[in-house]
C-alpha positions in Angstrom: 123.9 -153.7 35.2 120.4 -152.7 33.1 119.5 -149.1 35.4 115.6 -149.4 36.5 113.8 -146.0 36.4 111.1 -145.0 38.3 108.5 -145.6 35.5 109.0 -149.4 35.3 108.0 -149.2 38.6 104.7 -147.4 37.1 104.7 -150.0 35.3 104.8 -152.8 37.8 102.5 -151.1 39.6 99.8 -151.4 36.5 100.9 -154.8 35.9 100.3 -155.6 39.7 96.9 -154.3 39.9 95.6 -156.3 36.9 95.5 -153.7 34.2 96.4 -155.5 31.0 95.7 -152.6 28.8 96.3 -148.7 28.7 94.9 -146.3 26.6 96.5 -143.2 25.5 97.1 -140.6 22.4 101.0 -140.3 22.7 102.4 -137.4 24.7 106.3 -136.3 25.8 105.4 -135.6 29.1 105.3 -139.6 29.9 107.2 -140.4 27.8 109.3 -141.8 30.5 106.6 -144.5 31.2 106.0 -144.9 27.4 109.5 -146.2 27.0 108.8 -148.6 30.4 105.8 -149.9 28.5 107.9 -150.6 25.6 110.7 -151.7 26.9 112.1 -155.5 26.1 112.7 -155.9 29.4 109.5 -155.1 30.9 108.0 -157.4 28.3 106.6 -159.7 30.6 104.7 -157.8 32.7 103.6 -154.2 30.6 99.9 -153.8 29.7 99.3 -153.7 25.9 99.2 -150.6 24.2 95.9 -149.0 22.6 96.8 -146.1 20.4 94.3 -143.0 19.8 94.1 -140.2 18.3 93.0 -137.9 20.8 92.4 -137.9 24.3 88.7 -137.8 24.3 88.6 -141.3 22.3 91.6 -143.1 25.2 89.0 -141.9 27.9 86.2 -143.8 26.4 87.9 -146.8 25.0 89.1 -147.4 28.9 85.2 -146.1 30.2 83.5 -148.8 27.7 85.7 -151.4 28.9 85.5 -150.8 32.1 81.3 -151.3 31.8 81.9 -154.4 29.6 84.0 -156.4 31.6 84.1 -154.6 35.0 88.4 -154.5 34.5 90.2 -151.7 34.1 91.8 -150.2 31.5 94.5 -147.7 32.2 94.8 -144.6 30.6 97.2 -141.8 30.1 97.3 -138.4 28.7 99.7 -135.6 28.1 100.6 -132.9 30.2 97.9 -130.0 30.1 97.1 -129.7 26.6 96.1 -133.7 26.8 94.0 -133.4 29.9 92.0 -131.0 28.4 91.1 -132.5 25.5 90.5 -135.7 28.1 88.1 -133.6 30.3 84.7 -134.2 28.7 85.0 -137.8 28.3 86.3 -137.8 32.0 83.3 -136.1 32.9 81.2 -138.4 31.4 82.4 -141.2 33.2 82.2 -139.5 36.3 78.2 -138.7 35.4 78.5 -142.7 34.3 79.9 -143.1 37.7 82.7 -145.7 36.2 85.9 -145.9 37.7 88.6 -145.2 35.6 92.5 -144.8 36.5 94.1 -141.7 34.3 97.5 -140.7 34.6 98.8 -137.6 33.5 102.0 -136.1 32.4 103.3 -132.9 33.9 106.3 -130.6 34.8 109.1 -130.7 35.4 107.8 -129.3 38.7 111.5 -127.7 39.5 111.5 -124.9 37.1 115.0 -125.2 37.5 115.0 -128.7 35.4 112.6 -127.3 32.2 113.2 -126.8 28.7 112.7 -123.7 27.4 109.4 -122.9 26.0 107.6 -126.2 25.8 108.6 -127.5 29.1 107.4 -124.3 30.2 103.7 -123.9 28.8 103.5 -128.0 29.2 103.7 -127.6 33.2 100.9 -127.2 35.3 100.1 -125.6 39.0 98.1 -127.7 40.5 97.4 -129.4 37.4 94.7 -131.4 38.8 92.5 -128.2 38.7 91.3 -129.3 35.3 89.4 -131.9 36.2 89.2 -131.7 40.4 85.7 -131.0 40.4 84.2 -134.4 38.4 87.1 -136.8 40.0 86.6 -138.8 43.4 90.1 -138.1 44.3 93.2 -136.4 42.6 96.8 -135.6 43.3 100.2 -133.9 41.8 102.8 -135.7 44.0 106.3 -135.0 44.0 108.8 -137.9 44.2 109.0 -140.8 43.9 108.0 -142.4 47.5 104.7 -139.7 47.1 103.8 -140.6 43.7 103.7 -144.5 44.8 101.4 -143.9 47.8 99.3 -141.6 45.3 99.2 -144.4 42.8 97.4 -146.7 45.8 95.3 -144.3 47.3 93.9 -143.5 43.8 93.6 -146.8 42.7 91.8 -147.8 46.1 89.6 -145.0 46.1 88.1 -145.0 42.6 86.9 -148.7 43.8 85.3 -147.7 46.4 81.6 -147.3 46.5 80.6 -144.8 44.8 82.9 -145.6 42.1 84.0 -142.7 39.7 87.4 -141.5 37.8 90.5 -140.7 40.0 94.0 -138.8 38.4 97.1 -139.1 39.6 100.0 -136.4 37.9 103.2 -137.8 37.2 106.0 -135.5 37.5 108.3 -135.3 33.9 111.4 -135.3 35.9 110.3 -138.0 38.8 109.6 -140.6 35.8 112.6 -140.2 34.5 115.1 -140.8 37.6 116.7 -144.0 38.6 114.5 -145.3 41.3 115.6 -144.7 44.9 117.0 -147.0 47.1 114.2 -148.4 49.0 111.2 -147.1 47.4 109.1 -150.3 46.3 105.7 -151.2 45.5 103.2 -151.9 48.9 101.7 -155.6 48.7 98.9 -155.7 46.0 95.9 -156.1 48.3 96.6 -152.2 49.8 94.1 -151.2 47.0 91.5 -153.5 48.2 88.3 -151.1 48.4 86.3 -150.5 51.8 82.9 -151.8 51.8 79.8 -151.0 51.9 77.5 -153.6 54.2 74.5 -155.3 53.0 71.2 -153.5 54.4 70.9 -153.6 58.4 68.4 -155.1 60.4 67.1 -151.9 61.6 66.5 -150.8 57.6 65.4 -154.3 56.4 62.7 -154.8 59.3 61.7 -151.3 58.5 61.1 -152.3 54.6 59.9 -155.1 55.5 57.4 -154.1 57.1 56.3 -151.3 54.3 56.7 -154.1 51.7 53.8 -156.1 53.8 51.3 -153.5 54.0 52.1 -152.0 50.6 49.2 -152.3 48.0 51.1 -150.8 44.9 54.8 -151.2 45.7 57.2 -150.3 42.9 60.8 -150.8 42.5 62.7 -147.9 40.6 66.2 -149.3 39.2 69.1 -147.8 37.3 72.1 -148.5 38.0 72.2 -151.8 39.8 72.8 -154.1 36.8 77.0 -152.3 36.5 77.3 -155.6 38.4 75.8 -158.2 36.3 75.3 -160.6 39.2 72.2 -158.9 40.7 69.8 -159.1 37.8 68.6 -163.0 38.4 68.2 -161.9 42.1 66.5 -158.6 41.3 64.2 -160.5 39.5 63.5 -163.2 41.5 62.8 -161.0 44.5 60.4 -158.4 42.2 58.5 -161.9 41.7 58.2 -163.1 45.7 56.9 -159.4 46.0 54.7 -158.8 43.1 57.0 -155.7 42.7 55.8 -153.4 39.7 59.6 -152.7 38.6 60.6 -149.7 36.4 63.9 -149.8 34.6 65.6 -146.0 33.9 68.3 -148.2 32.3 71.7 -146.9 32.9 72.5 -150.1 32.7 70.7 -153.4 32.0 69.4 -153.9 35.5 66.2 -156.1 34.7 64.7 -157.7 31.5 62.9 -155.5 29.3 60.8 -158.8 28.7 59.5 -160.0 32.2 56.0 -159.2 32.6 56.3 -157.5 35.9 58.8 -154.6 33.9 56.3 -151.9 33.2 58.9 -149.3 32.6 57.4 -146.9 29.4 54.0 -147.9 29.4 52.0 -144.7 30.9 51.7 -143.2 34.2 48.2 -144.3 34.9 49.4 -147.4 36.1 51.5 -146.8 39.2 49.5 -143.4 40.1 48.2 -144.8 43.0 51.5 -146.9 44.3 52.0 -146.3 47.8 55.5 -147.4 48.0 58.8 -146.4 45.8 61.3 -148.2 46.4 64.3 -146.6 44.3 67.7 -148.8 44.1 70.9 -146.6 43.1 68.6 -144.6 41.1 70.2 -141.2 40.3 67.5 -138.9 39.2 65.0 -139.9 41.5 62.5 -136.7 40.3 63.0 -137.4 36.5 62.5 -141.3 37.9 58.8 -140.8 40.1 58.0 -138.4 37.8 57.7 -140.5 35.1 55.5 -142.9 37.0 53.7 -140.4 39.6 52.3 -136.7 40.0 54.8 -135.4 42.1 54.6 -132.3 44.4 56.8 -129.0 43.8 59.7 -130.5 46.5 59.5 -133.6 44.2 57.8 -135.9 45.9 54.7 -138.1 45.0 51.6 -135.7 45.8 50.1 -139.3 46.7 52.1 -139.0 49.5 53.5 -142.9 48.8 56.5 -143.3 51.0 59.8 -143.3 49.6 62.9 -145.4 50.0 66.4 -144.5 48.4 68.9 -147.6 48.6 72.0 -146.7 47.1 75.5 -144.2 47.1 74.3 -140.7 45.7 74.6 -139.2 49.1 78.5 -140.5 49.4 80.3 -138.7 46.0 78.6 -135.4 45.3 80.6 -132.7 42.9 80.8 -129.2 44.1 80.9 -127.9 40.8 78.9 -130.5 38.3 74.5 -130.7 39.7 74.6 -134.0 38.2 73.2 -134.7 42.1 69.9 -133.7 40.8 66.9 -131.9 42.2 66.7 -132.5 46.5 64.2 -134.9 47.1 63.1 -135.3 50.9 62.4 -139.2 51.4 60.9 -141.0 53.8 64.0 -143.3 54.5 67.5 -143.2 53.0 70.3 -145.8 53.5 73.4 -146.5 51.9 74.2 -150.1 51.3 75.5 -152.2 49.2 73.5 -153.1 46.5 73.9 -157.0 46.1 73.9 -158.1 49.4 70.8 -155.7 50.4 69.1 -157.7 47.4 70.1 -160.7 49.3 69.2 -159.8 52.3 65.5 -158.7 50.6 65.3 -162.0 48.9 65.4 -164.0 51.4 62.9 -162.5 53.8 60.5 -162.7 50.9 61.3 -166.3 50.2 60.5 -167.7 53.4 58.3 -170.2 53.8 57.5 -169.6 57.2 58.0 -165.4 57.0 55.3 -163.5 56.9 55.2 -163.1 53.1 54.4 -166.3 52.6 50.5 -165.4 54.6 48.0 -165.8 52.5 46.9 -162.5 52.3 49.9 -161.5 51.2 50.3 -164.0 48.5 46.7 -163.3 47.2 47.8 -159.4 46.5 50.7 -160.4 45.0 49.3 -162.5 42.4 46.8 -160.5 41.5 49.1 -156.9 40.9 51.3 -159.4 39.5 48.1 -160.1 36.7 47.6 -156.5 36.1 51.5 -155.9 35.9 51.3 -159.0 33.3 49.0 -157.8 31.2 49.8 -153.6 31.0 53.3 -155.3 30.0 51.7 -157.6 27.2 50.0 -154.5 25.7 52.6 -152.1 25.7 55.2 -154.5 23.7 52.6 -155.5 21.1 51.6 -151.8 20.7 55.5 -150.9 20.2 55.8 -153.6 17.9 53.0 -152.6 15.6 54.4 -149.3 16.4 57.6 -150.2 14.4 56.3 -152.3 11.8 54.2 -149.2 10.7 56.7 -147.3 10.2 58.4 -149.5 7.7 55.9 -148.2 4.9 56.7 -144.9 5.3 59.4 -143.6 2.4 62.3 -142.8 4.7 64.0 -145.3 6.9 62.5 -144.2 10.5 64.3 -144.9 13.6 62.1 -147.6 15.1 61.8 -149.5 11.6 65.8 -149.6 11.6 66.7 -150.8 15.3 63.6 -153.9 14.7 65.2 -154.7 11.5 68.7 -154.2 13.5 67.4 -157.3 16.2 66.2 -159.4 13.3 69.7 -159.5 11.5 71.4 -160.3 15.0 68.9 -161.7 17.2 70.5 -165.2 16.8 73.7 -164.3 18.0 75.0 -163.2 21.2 75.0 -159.8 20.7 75.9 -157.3 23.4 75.0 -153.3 23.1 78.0 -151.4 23.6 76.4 -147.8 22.4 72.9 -146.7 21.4 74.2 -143.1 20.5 70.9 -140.8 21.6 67.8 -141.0 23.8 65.9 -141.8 20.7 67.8 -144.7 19.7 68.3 -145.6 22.9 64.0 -145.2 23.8 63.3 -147.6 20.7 65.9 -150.0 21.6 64.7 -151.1 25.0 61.0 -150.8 23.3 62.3 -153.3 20.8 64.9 -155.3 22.1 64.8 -158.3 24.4 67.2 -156.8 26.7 67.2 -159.9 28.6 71.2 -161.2 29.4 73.2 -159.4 32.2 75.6 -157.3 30.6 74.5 -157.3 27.2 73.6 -153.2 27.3 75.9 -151.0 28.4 73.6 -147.9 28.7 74.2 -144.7 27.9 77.2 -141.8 27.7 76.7 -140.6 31.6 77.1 -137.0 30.9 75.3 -136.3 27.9 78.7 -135.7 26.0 79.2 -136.5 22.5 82.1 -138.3 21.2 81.6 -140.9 23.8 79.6 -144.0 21.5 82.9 -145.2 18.9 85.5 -145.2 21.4 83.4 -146.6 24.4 82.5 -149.1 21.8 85.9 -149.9 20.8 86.7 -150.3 24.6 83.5 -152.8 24.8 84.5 -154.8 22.1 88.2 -155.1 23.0 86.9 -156.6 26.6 84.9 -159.6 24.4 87.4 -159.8 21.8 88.3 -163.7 23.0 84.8 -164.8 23.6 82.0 -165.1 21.3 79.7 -162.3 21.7 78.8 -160.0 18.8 79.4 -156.3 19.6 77.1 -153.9 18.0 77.4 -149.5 17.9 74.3 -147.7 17.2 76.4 -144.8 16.1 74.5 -141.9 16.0 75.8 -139.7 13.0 76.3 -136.8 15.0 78.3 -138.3 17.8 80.9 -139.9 15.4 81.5 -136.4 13.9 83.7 -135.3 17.3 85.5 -138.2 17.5 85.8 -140.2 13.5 89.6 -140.9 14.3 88.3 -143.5 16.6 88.2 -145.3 13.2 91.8 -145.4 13.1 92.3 -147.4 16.4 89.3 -149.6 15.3 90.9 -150.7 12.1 94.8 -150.9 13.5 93.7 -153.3 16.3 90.9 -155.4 14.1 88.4 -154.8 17.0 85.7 -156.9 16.4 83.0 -154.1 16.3 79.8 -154.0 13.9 79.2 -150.0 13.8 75.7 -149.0 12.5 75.8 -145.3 11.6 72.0 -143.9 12.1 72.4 -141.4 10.2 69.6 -138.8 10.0 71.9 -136.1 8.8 71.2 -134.1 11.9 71.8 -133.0 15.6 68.1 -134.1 16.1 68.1 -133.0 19.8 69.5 -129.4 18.4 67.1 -129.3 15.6 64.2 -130.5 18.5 64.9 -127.5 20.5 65.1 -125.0 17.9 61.7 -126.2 16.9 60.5 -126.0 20.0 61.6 -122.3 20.9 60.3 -121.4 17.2 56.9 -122.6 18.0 56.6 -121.7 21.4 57.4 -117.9 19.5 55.0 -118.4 16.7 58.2 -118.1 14.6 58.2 -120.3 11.5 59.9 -124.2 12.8 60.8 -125.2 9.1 63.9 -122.5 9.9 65.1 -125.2 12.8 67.2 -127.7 10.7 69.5 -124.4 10.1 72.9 -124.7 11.8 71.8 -128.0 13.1 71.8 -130.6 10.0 74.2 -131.7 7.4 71.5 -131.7 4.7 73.3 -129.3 2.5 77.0 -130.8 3.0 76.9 -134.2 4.0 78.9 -136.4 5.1 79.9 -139.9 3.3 80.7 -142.4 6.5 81.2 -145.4 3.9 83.6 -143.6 2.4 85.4 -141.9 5.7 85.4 -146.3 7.3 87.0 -147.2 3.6 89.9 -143.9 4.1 90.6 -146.4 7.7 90.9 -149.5 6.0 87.5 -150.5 7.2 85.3 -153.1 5.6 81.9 -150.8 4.8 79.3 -151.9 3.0 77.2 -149.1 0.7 75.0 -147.2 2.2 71.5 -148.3 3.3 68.6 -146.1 2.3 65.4 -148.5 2.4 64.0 -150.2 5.2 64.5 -153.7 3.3 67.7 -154.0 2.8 68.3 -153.1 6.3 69.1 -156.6 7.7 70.9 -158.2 4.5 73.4 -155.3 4.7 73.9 -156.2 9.0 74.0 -160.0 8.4 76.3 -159.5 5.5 78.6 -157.4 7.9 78.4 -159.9 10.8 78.9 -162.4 8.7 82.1 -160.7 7.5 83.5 -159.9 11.4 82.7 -163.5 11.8 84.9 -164.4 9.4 87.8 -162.1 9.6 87.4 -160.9 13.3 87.5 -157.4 11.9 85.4 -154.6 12.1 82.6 -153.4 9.6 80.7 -150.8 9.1 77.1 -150.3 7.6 75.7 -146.5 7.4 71.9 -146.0 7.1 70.1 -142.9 5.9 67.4 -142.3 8.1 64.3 -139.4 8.9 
């Protein structure tokens, strides 16, 4: 009779929950579920396997998955050593706030069943002490009835709004026992999350009310578009309100090509909007203050009322200030986010609501106009913008991510990474972010390491449809984590990476310049200890060391888009990854 351990139940567990994948660097101290995941017998029903080469790289292949497809993507890291090299990129997703499920190795717990030395330095008090802090929930069970209940309650919680990373430790020794007489999985539906209800009557009167006697309302989104399903509402309600809508883009939340999205086009605008409306918006001061003058306590010196619709208030971290500046609002209300939309929608809608009043309508339309045209002038400014630089001798970063869109903007592309703030401020300048789920946003945390492996991730959630993933790999980022490469190439993830590489830590160099000036000290001293120009680095050649299809390296603005649609075209073909590298200013 075959013995059944107490990691195929792990294993069931995973399989019972939906998780087809898991993610890890490989480590001894699971190496009892390792061998459940591998077993012949378990065939049927273990997730598939996605080697790394470091922990960092398993936490971001399972956070860009998550983001692209909304499934999860177990992952699973060694003892102590493995959690710590884990930490930043769980941090990220917990700044991200993206569920993910990490299990870790640890113990024995009973000293009394160690090794000597490694068993000893690989075993953890209160192991979850690493990472307690920037987790919703966390637990070092002991046996084998305790670690099931812990695998529920994690798996429950993390999927509960607000959604963020939980870790569960699993004991060395409790892996690898028989399993217990009696101790069995609980039905699948115990992880089913609690909800969060749609906006009350109470609250919706209330902005209904303010949305009616607004003259200047403006809606403030961030990170409403993680489900894809409330960006056609979101924009049909900003157009029964005449809603001046401004995208911080965590994720891709509303077109960057409706007429009514006004987000980067000056704060003269909205200075005199006497209503904010901000929906799951996480830093609301960076957020009005980017659209308002705002008072010392953060508010808009205006004295516009404010409205906050969203979670912040339900996961705060007692260590991380990722909760942002205090802001004191005129209403707060937590609620869940599509069915408040809903709810909005179809007050606006109604023909025989009081939206529908003439009055009303006559406003709208005419905000609506100037929304229109503010949006008009700002994209054709941005475009010009670009094309200018495309005479200048170096490849500048505007120049590359236009002449990016025009080699892929017939195919269903999907941003995966943008790799830095200036990238990532071009991109949604440039591109017709227009498709729900086809931008990802950015790292969470402000981590590197995070774009390649989230990337990889993204990609290995479309790898069976038709959409075209594409990396804007900033140079700097790919330096923490290039072994990434390795898992690209072994599992011929469709991936076009595009390495912008400016041969720099630009944001370092930035602030160096910055502290030189504001010292009258001499800023042509700032690249020092902050560039690669006198040792740098070959990424054509590190792909080609992976087995990866890379194309020479682009160094003028023309030959931009041949060398993209020369490296679709081969991912198209093969359903492999490639690789083009451009130097850059």
């Amino acid at each position: 009779m075959t013995t059944t351990y107490f990691s195929d139940l792990v294993v069931e567990f995973l399989h019972q929950q939906g998780i087809d994948k898991v993610a890890f660097n490989p480590g001894a101290s699971f190496r009892g579920v390792h061998d459940s995941l591998v077993h012949a017998d378990n065939a049927g029903i273990a997730p598939g396997i996605v080697m790394t080469c470091h922990e960092e790289v398993a936490v971001a292949v399972a956070h860009g998955y998550h983001k692209a497809s909304g499934r999860h993507m177990g992952v699973l890291v060694h003892a102590n050593v493995g959690l710590l090299h884990a930490s930043m990129a769980v941090f990220n997703a917990w700044c991200d706030r993206v569920p993910l499920f990490v299990l870790g190795g640890n113990g024995p717990v009973d000293a009394g069943k160690r090794r000597p030395w490694i068993d000893w330095i690989h075993t953890s008090q209160n192991i979850e002490s690493v990472l307690k802090d920037y987790v919703k929930w966390c637990d070092q069970p002991v046996g084998q009835r305790a670690t099931v209940e812990s695998l529920y309650r994690a798996f429950k919680l993390m999927n509960t709004p607000m959604h963020a990373p939980v870790f569960v430790a699993l004991d060395f020794d409790v892996q690898e026992q028989p399993l217990e007489d009696g101790v069995r999985l609980l039905p699948a539906s115990a992880t089913e999350p609690a909800r969060l209800p749609a906006l009350g009557d109470e609250d919706l009167d209330d902005l209904t009310r303010r949305l009616l006697d607004a003259r200047l309302p403006v809606l403030v989104v961030d990170f409403s578009g993680r489900d894809p399903g409330t960006v056609a509402p979101l924009v049909a309600l900003a157009e029964a309100l005449g809603l001046a809508v401004v995208d911080r883009g965590n994720r891709m939340n509303f077109p960057t090509t409706h007429p009514l999205n006004v987000s980067h086009t000056g704060t003269d605008l909205l200075a005199e909007a006497d209503l904010v409306v901000a929906l799951e918006v996480q830093d609301l001061v960076g957020a009005l203050g980017a659209i308002l003058p705002l008072t010392d306590q953060g508010t808009p010196a205006n004295g516009a009322d404010l409205v906050t619709i969203g979670f912040n208030e339900l996961l705060t971290s007692k260590w991380a200030a990722d909760y942002q500046q205090f802001v004191p609002v005129t209403r707060a209300v937590a609620a869940d986010t599509a069915g408040t939309v809903a709810a909005l929608r179809a007050a606006a809608e109604d023909p025989d609501g009081p939206f529908a009043a003439p009055a009303f309508v006559e406003r709208r339309e005419e905000r609506a106009k100037v929304f229109a045209a503010r949006h008009t002038e700002a994209r054709t400014d941005w475009a010009r913008q670009a094309e200018e630089t495309k005479a200048r001798p170096r490849i500048h970063v505007a120049g590359a991510v236009d002449e990016i869109h025009r080699a892929v903007r017939d195919e269903e592309w999907v941003l995966t990474n943008t790799g830095s703030l200036t990238i990532d401020g071009w991109v949604k300048k440039l591109w017709p972010l227009e498709r729900p789920g086809s931008y990802l946003g950015l790292n969470g945390g402000g981590g590197l390491g995070y774009g390649l492996g989230a990337s990889i991730g993204a990609a290995l959630a479309h790898q069976d449809d038709p959409a075209l993933c594409v990396d804007l790999q900033a140079d700097g980022d790919l330096l923490y984590t290039p072994s990434a490469l390795w898992t690209l190439a072994a599992y011929d993830v469709p991936l076009l990476v595009v390495v912008m590489n400016n041969r720099l830590y630009l944001n370092s160099t930035q602030h160096a310049a910055r502290i030189a000036g504001q010292r009258d000290r001499d800023i042509d001293r700032a690249h020092i200890a902050t560039s690669f120009y006198d040792h740098p680095v070959d990424f054509v050649t590190m792909a080609r060391s992976y087995g990866i299809h890379a194309l020479p390296r682009v160094e003028r603005i023309d030959a931009v888009a041949p060398a993209v649609r020369e490296a679709v075209a081969h991912i198209k073909e093969h359903g492999k990854p490639a690789l083009v590298e451009i130097l850059m200013e």
